[in-house]
C-alpha positions in Angstrom: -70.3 97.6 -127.2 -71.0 97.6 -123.8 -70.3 94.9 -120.9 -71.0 95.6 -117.3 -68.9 92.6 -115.3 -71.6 90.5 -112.9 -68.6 88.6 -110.7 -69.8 89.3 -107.1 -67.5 88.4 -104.5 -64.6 86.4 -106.5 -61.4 87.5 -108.0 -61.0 86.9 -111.7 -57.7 85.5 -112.9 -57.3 87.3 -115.9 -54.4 85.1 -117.6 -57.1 82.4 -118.0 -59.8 85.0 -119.0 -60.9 86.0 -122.6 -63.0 88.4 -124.6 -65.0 86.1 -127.5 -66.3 87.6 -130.3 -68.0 86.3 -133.9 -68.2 88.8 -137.1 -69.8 87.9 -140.1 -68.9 90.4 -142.7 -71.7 91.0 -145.6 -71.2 91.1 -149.3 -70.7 88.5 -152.3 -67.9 87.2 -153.8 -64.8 88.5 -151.5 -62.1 87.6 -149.2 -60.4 89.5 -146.5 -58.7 89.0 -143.3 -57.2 91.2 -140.9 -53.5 91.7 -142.6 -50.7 92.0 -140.2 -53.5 93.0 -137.1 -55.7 90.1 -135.5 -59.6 90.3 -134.4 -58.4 93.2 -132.4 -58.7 95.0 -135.1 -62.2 95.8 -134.8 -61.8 97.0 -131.2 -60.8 100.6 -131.6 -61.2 102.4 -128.5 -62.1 100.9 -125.0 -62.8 102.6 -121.7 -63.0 100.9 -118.4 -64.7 102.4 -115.2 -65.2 101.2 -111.5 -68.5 101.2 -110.5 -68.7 104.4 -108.8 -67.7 105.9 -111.9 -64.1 106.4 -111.3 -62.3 105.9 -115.0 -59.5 103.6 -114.8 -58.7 103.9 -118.7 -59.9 105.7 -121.8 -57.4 104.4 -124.6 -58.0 105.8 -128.2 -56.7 103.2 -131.4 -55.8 100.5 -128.7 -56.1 98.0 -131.5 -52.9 99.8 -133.3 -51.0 99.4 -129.8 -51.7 96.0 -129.5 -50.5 94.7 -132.7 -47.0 96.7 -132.5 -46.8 95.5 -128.6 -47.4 91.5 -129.5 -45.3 91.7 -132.7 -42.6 92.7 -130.2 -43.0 90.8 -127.2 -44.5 87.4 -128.5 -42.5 84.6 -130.2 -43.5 82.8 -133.6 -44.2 79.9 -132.0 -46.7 82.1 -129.9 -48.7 83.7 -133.3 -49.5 80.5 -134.1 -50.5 79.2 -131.4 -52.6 82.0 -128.9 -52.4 84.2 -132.0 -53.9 81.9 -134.2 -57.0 81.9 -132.1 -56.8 86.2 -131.9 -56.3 86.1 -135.9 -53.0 87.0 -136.7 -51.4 85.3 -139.4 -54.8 83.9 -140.8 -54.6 85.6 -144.6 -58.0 85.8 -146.0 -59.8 84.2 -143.3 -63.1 85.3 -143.7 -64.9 85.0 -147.7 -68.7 84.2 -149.1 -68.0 80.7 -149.2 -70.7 78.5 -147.7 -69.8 78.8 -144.1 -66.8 81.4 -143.8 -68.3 84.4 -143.9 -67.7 84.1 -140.1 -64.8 84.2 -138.3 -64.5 83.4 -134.3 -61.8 85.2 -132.3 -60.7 84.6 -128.7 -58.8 87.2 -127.2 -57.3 86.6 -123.7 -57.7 89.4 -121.6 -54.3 90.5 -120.9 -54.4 91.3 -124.4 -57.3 93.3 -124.6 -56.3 96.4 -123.0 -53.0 96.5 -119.8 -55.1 97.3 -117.3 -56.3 93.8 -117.3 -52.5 92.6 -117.1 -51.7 94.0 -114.3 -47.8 94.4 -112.3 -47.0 91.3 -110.1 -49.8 89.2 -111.8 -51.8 89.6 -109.6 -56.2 88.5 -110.2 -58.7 91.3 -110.5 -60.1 92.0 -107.0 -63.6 91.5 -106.2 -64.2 95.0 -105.5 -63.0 96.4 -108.8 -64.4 93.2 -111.0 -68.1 93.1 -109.8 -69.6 96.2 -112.2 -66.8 96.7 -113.9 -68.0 98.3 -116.8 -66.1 98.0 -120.3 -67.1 99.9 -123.4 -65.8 99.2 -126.8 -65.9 101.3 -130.0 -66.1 99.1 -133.3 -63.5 100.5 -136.1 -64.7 101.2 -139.6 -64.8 98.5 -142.1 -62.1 99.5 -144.0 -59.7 100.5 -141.2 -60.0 96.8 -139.8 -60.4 94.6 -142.6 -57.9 94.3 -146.3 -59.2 92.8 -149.1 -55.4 92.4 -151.3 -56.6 89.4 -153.3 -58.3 89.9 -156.7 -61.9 89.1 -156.1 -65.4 90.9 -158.4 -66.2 92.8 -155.3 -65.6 93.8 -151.9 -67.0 93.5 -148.2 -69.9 95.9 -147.7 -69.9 95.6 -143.5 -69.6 93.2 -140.5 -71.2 93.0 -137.4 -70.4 90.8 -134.4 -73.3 88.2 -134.1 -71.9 87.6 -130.8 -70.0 88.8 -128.3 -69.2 87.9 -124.9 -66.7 87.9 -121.4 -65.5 84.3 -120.8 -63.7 84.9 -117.0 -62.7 82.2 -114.7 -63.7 83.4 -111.4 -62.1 82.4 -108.2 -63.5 82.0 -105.0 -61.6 82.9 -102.0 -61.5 80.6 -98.7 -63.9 82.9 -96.2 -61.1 83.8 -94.0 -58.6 85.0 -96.9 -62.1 87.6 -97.9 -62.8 88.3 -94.8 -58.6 89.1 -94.3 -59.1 91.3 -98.2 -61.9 93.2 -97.2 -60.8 94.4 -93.5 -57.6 95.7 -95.6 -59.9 97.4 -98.3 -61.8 98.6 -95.6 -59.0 100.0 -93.5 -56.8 101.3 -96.2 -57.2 100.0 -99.6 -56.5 97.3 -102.0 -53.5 98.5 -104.8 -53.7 97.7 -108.3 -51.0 99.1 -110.7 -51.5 98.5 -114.2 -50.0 100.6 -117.3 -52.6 102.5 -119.1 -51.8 104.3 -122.7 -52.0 107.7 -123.8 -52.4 108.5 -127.4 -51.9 111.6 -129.3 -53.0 111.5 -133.1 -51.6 114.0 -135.6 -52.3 114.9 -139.1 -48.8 115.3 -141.0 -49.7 117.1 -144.3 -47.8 116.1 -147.8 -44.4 117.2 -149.3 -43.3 118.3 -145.7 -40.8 116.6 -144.0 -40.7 118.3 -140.6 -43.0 116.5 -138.1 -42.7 117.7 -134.2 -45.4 116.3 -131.9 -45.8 117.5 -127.9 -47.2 114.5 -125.9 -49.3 116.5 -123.2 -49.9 114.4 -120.4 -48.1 114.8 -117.0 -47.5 111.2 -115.4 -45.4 110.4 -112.7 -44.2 106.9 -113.9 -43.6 106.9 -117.8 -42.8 103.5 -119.2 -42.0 103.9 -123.5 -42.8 106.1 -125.8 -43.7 104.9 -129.8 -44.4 106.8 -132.6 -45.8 105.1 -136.0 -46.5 106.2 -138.9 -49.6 105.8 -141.2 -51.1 106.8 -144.6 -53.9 108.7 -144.3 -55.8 106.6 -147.5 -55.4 102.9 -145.9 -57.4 103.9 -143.2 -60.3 104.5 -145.8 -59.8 101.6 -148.7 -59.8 97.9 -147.8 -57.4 97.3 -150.8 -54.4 98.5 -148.3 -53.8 97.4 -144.8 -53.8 100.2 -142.7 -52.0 98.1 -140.0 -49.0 97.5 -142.5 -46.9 100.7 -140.8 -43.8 101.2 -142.8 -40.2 103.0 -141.0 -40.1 106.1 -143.3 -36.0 106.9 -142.9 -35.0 109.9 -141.9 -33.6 112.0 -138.3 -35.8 111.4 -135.1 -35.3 111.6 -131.3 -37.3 112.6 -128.1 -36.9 115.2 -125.6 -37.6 115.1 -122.0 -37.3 118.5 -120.5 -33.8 118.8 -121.4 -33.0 115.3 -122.1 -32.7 113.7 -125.0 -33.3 110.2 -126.1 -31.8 108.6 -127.6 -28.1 111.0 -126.7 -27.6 110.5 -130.7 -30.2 111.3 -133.1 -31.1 107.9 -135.0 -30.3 108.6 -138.6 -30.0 104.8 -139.6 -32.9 101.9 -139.8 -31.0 99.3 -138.3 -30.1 101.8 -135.4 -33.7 102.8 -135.1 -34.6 99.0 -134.5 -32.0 98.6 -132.3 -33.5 101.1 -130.2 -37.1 99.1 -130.8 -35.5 96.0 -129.5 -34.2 98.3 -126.3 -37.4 100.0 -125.7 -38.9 95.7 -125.4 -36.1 94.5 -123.0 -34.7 92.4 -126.0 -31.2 93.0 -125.7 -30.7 92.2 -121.8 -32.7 89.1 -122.3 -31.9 86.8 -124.8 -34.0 84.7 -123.7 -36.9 87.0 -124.9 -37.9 86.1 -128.3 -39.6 88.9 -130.9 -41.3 88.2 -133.5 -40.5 91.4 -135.6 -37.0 91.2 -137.8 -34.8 93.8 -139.1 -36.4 93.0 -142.8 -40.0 93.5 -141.3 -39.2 96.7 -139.3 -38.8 98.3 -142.6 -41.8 97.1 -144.3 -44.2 95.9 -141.6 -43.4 96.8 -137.9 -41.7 100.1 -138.4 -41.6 102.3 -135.1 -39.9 105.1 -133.6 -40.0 104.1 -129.7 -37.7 105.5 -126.7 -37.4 103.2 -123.3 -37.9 106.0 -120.7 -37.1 103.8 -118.0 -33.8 103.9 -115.7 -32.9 100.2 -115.7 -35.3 97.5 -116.5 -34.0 95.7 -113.4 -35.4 98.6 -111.0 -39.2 98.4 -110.0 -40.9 102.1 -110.6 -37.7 103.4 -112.3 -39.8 105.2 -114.9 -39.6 108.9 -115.4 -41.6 111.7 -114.8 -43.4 113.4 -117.6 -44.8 117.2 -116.2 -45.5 120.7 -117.9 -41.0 121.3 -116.7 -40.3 118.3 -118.0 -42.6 117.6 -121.8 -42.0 115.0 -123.9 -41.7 115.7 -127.4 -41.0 114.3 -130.6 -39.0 115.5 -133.5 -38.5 114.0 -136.8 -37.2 115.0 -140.4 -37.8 112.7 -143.0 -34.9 111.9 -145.4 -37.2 112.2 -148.1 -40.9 114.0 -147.7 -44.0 112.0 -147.9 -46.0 112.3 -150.6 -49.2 111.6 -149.4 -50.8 112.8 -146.1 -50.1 110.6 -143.3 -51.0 110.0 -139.7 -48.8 110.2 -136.6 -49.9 108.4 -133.4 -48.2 108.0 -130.7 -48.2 106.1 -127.3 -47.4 106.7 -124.7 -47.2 104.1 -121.7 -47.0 105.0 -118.3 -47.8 103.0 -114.7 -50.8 103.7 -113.1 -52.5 102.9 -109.1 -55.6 102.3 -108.8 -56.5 102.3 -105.0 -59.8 100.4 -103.9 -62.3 100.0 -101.3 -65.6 98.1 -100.7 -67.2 100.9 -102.6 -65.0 103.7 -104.5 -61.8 103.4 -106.1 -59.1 106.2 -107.0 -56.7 106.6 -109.5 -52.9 108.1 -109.5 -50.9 108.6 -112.1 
C-alpha cells in the first residue's frame, strides 16, 4: 500500500495523527484475531521517503518490533484503552457472523513506525510532510492472523476495504513560516528520529549454537533485541507466530571488545531484568510495563542489551562500525527441535536535515 502525504505548508502533529485501516477476512464458519500482536500485524514492512527521494527508513518485520516495544513501554490501563482501538487484547475479534467479518483499527502514528515519533516531540515539518511518501507491505495471512479456537474451517484471505491517513495539520502564524523557512533555507531544519535495523536468520534444528553479526555501522546506537521464532507459526494460522517464547540458555552481546551484559545471562529472571534495563524500567518506577516475569517466558520473551551510557545523557548511545561490530552469541540450554527464526533489532538515532526542497540523512 502506498500513500503519498498531500499537507502543503502545515506541520502535522503526529501524537494526534493516525493510520486507519478496515480488513474483512474471507471464508465461512471461523474466528481469529490477531493473538498477542494488534492490527499492526498486517503491516510488515514500511519505507518512508522525502520527496526528492532521499530514504528516511526502510524497516523490514516492523510489525514484530512494535508489539515487543508496546508490551514494554505501555501500561494495562493503556492496552485497553489506545490498544483496544490498535487490536491488542481483542481475542477472536473478527468471525463470519453477520457483520464481524470486519474489524476497524486505528493506529496513531507514533506507533506506526519511530520516525513519526520523533526526539523532543516535536510536529512533522512542512517541508518533509508535503509528499511524504509511505509504502506498506501487507503480511501473509497466516503470519498475521491465529485461528486457536475450534471452528469447521479456517480464514482463506483479508484484504483492507479501506485504508487511509487521518493527520491533524497545523497551520503556522505567517511570521513563525516565514521565521522556519529562512532557517531551512539558510541552513536546515533537524529532525532526529530512531529508525530500526533488522537482521533475519535462519537457526536450523537440534543445534544449539546461534551467533548472529548485526552489520550496520551507526554512529548513535540505542538497544539491541533478539527474539526468537518458530519457523512453522509463521506459515499455520493454528499458532501465533507473535507468541515468542524465552528459550533458556547462555547469551550476551559484543561490541568490539565489549561485552554486554559483563556477565553472560544464564538465568530467565536475569534475562528480564536486563529487558526491563534495556526500557528504562528500573530508574523509573514510575514507568509501568505491561510484560511480567510469567509472560516473559511464555509470551514476551527477548534477549535485548541497552547500548546507551546513561539514560539521563542526551546522544549517549554508542557507536556501532566495522572496529567496533555488534554481535550476538547464544547457546541454548537445550537444542531446538524445530527450525526457528532469529531477528533482531537494532535501534539507533538518526538526523534527518531538511530544506525547502532536499533533505539528507546521517546516521
Amino acid at each position: 500500500m502506498t500513500c503519498q502525504f498531500n499537507t502543503g505548508t502545515d506541520y502535522v502533529d503526529l501524537k494526534n495523527s493516525a493510520l486507519v485501516i478496515k480488513v474483512k477476512v474471507n471464508g465461512t464458519d471461523y474466528s481469529c484475531g490477531f493473538g498477542q500482536g494488534s492490527a499492526c500485524n498486517l503491516l510488515r514492512n514500511i519505507r518512508i521517503y522525502h520527496r526528492s527521494g532521499t530514504c528516511y527508513s526502510n524497516t523490514q518485520r516492523i510489525s514484530l518490533w512494535r508489539k515487543i516495544y508496546d508490551k514494554y513501554t505501555h501500561s494495562p490501563a493503556w492496552f485497553q484503552t489506545v490498544g483496544k482501538l490498535m487490536g491488542y487484547e481483542s481475542g477472536d475479534v473478527i468471525s463470519d457472523t453477520a457483520g464481524a467479518d470486519t474489524f476497524t483499527a486505528v493506529i496513531p502514528l507514533t506507533h506506526l513506525h519511530p520516525f513519526f515519533n520523533p526526539e523532543g516531540g516535536v510536529m512533522l515539518p512542512a517541508n518533509m510532510a508535503s509528499g511524504l511518501r509511505v509504502e506498506l507491505d501487507l503480511a501473509p495471512l497466516a503470519e498475521a492472523f491465529v485461528n486457536g479456537t475450534t471452528f469447521a474451517s479456517q480464514p482463506t484471505g483479508y484484504e483492507i476495504t479501506d485504508c487511509y491517513f487521518q493527520t491533524m495539520n497545523i497551520s503556522l502564524m505567517d511570521s513563525a513560516q516565514a521565521s522556519l523557512n529562512t532557517v531551512a533555507q539558510k541552513s536546515a531544519l533537524e529532525y532526529v528520529y530512531k529508525d530500526v535495523f533488522t537482521s533475519q536468520n535462519s537457526h536450523p534444528s537440534n543445534t544449539s549454537q546461534l551467533n548472529i553479526d548485526i552489520n550496520k555501522s551507526v554512529a548513535f546506537a540505542s538497544e539491541a533485541l533478539a527474539v526468537v521464532q518458530d519457523t512453522a507459526s509463521l506459515t499455520t494460522l493454528l499458532e501465533d507466530s507473535f507468541d515468542t517464547d524465552y528459550l533458556p540458555g547462555k547469551w550476551d552481546y559484543t561490541l568490539g571488545s565489549n561485552h554486554y551484559p559483563n556477565v553472560k545471562v544464564d538465568d530467565s529472571r536475569l534475562a528480564y531484568h536486563n529487558a526491563l534495563l534495556t526500557f528504562d524500567k528500573l530508574k523509573h518506577s514510575t514507568k509501568e510495563t505491561s510484560a511480567t516475569l510469567a509472560s516473559f517466558n511464555v509470551t514476551d520473551g527477548i534477549y535485548s542489551v541497552s547500548l546507551e551510557r546513561d539514560t539521563a545523557l542526551a546522544l549517549s548511545q554508542s557507536p556501532v562500525n566495522a572496529s567496533r561490530a555488534l554481535r550476538f552469541e547464544l547457546t541454548f540450554d537445550t537444542a531446538p527441535t524445530e527450525p526457528q527464526l532469529v531477528t533482531v533489532y537494532l535501534t539507533y538515532l538518526t538526523s534527518a536535515r531538511s530544506t525547502l526542497l532536499n533533505s539528507r540523512v546521517d546516521v
